[in-house]
C-alpha positions as CSV (number, residue, x, y, z in Angstrom):
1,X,142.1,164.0,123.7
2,X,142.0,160.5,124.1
3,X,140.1,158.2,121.7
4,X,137.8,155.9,122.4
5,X,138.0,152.2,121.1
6,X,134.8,150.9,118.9
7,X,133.8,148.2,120.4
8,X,134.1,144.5,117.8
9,X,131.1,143.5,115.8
10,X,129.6,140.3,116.6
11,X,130.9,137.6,114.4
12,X,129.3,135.0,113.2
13,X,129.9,132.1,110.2
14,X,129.2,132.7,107.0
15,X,126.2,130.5,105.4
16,X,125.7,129.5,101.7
17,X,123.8,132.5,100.8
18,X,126.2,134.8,102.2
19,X,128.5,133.3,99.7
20,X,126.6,133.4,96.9
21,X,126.4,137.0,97.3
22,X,129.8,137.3,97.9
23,X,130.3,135.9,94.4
24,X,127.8,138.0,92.7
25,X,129.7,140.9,94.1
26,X,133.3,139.8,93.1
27,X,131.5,139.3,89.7
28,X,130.0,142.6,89.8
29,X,130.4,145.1,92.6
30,X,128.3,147.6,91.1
31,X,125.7,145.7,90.2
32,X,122.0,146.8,91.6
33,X,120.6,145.5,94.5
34,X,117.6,144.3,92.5
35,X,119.6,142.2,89.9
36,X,122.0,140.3,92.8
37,X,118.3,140.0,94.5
38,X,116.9,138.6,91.4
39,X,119.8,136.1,90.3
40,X,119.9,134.5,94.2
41,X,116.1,134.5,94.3
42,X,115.5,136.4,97.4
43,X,114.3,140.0,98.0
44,X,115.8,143.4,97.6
45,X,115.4,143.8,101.1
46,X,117.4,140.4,102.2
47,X,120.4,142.1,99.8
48,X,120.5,145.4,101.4
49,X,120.7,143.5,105.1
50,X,123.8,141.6,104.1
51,X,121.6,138.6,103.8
52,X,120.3,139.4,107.6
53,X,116.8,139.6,106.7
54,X,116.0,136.2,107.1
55,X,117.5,135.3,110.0
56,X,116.7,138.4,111.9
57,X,112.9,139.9,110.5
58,X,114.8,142.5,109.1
59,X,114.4,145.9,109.0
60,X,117.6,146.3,109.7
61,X,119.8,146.2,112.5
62,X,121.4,143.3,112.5
């Protein structure tokens, strides 16, 4: 059986909140969604996307 290859995700550059919350997550990569929300001053939801949920309405599937 022959398996199939997954196709590459999209890539795309990283902005200034994407790297803020990759430094609240080296800091602390167990920390709750809700406190990494709260210290970067953007919702729970914009957290869970990866940060996606403003550039793309979010709900999410980026």
């Amino acid at each position: 059986m022959e398996r199939e290859e997954a196709e590459p995700m999209p890539s795309r550059a990283l902005d200034a909140l994407d790297l803020r919350l990759l430094q609240c997550l080296q800091i602390d990569g167990r920390a709750p969604l809700t406190r990494i929300a709260e210290v970067l001053g953007v919702s729970d939801q914009t957290v869970a996307c990866g940060g996606c949920a403003p550039r793309h309405g979010c709900g999410c599937s980026a």
